[in-house]
Every structure is written in C-alpha cells, then in structure tokens.
Phi, psi and omega in degrees: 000336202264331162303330174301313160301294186293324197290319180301353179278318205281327173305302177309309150297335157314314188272335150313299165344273162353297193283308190306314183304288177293346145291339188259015190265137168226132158267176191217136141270177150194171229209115187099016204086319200129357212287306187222137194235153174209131178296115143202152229270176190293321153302347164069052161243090187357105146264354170186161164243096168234146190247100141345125187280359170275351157315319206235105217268098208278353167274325178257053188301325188287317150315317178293320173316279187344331249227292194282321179290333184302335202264331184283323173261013123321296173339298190260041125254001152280334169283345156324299193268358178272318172293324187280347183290329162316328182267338167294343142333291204263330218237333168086034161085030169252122174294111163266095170294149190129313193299311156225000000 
C-alpha cells in the first residue's frame, strides 16, 4: 500500500507542475486571416483580444462576432488539446476523472 501512496504523491506533484506550466503557457487562436487573434493560457483563461481596425466594418458588426468567437473557440481548443496531451503524459493515457 505504501509504494501505491508515494506514486499517487509523486502524480499529484507532477500534475500540480503541470497546471503551473500551462497556466504560464499562451495559444492563440484566429479568425479572419489574422484579422482577429485571441490569447489564452493553457487553463484556458482568455488573455487579450486583438482586432485589426480593418476587421471592423460598422454595417457588418455580425461578421466581426463571428470572427472573434471563431478565434476563441479555437483558442480553447488548443488549450484544450495542449492539457490533455500534458496529463496524458503523466497519468500514462489513463482518463481519471476530475483532474482537468
């Protein structure tokens, strides 16, 4: 039982690691060419929105939503897929639930 326990410590600090890394980590989606990019850490908490002012067409404001939402759910899915390849790292591709 007690080798079971340390390895569940040693996981647990890894993945404590982990979180730290992909908190200092940023992807970017974008949308439009480039027109409009948007930043977020490896947690997948939005860090800047930036828009090109040629993006932004005051008869078509429904294109830019667009534009900016396309770049966000990019965004997080790569941050998405950058934590799971990290925790599949560590847990050695076995899905725990909870952990992120």
């Amino acid at each position: 039982m007690q080798p079971n326990m340390k390895m569940l410590q040693q996981m647990q600090n890894r993945i404590q690691k982990m979180q730290q890394e992909l908190e200092e980590t940023t992807v970017e989606g974008t949308a439009g060419g480039g027109a409009v990019r948007v930043s977020v850490n490896g947690l997948r908490t939005v860090q800047s929105v930036k828009i090109n002012p040629d993006a932004v067409d005051p008869s078509d404001i429904e294109m830019l939503e667009d534009m900016v939402l396309a770049a966000i759910q990019e965004a997080m899915k790569t941050a998405e897929d950058l934590a799971a390849n990290k925790m599949s790292a560590i847990t050695g591709g076995i899905n725990i639930p909870g952990l992120m």
